[in-house]
C-alpha positions as CSV (number, residue, x, y, z in Angstrom):
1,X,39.4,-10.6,7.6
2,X,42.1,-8.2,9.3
3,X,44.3,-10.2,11.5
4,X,43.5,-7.4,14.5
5,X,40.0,-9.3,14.5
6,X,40.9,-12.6,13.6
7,X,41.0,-13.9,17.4
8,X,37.1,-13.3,17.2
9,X,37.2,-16.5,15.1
10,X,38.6,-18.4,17.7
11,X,36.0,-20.5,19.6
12,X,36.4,-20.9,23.3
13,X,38.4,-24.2,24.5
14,X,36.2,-26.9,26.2
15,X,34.7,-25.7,29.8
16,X,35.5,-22.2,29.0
17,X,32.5,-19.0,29.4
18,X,30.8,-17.9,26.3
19,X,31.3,-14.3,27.3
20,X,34.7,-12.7,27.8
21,X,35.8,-8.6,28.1
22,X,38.1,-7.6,25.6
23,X,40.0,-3.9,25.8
24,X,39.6,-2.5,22.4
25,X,39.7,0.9,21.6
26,X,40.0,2.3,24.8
27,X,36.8,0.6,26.3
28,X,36.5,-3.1,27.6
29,X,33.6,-4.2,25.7
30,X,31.9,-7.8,26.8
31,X,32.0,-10.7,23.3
32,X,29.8,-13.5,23.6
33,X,30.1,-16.3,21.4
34,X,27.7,-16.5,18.7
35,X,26.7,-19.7,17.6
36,X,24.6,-18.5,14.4
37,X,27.9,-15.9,13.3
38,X,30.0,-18.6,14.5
39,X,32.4,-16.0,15.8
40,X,32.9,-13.7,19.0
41,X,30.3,-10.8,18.7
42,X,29.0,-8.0,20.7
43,X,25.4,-9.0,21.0
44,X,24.3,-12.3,22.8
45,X,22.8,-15.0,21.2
46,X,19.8,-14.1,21.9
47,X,19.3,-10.8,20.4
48,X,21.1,-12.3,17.3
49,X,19.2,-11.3,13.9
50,X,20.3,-14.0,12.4
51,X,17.7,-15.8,14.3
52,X,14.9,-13.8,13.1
53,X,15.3,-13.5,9.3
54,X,12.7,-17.2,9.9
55,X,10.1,-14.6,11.5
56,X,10.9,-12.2,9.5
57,X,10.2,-14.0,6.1
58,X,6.9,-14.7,7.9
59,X,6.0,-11.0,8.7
60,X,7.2,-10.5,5.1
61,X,4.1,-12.8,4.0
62,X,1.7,-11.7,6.4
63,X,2.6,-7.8,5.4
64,X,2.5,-8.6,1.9
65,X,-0.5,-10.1,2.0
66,X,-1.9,-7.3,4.2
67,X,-0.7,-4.5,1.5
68,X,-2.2,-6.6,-1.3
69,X,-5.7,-7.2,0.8
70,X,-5.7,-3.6,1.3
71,X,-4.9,-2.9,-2.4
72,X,-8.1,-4.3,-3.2
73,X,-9.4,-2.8,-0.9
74,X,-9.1,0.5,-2.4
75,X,-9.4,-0.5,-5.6
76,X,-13.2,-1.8,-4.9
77,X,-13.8,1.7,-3.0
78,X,-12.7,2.8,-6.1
79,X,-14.5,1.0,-8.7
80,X,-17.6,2.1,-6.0
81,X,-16.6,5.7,-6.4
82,X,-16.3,6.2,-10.0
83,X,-19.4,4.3,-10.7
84,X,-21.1,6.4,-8.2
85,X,-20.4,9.4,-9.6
86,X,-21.0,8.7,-13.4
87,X,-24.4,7.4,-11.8
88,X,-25.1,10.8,-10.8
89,X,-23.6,12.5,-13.6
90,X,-26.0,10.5,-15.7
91,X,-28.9,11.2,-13.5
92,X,-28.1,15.3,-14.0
93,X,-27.9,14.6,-17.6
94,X,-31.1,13.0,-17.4
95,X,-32.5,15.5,-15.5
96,X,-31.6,18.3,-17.8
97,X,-32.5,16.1,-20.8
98,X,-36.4,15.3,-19.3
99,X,-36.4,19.7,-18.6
100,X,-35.8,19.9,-22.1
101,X,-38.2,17.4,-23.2
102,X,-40.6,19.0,-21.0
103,X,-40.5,22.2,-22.5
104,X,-40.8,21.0,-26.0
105,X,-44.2,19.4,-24.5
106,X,-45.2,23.0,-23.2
107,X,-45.1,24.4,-26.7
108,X,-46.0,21.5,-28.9
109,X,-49.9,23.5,-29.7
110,X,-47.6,25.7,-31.4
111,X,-46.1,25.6,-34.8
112,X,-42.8,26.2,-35.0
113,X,-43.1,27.2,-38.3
114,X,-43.8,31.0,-39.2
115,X,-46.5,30.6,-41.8
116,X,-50.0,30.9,-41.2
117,X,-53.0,30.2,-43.5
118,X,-54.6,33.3,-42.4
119,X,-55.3,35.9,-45.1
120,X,-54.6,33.1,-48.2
121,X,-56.5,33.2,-51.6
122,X,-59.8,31.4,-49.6
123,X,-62.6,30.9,-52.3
């Protein structure tokens, strides 16, 4: 560490304040002692983030959990989707396939053949 900053490494002596101004820069700033940087800092120990990586891993969980829940989610809305639609795709198919079968019944008094026994050698 530069030795400009090295005094922030410096607890306070016994019965001393945990907060002290400093010039630096051209502005006084206010240090409080951190106890979880172990060092002077310019946010209190309250705000510190070292304090809430503990939550944080927590929230981490909890949202991972979350994205995966919802993963599934979406997948199953999915899976619901696509078998919808190849449910009605089949049903069109079926549709088409029973107009087809339907006309064939129309015409089956027919022959589909040309030839007629009409006009053979009858005896």
């Amino acid at each position: 560490m530069n030795k400009k900053y090295a005094w922030k490494r410096v607890p306070p002596k016994s019965g001393k304040p945990s907060t002290k101004r400093v010039y630096s820069d051209g502005k006084y700033k206010i240090y409080h002692r951190c106890p979880y940087h172990n060092q002077w800092t310019v946010h209190a120990p309250a705000d510190c983030k070292r304090l809430k990586p503990t939550r944080g891993k927590k929230d981490y969980k909890n949202r991972k959990a979350t994205k995966r829940q919802d993963f599934k989610d979406k997948k199953q809305a999915f899976i619901q989707a696509k078998a919808a639609y190849e449910a009605c795709l089949s049903k069109d198919s079926d549709d088409e396939q029973d107009s087809m079968d339907s006309d064939n019944d129309e015409g089956s008094n027919q022959s589909a053949s040309s030839y007629t026994s009409e006009g053979s050698n009858a005896s």
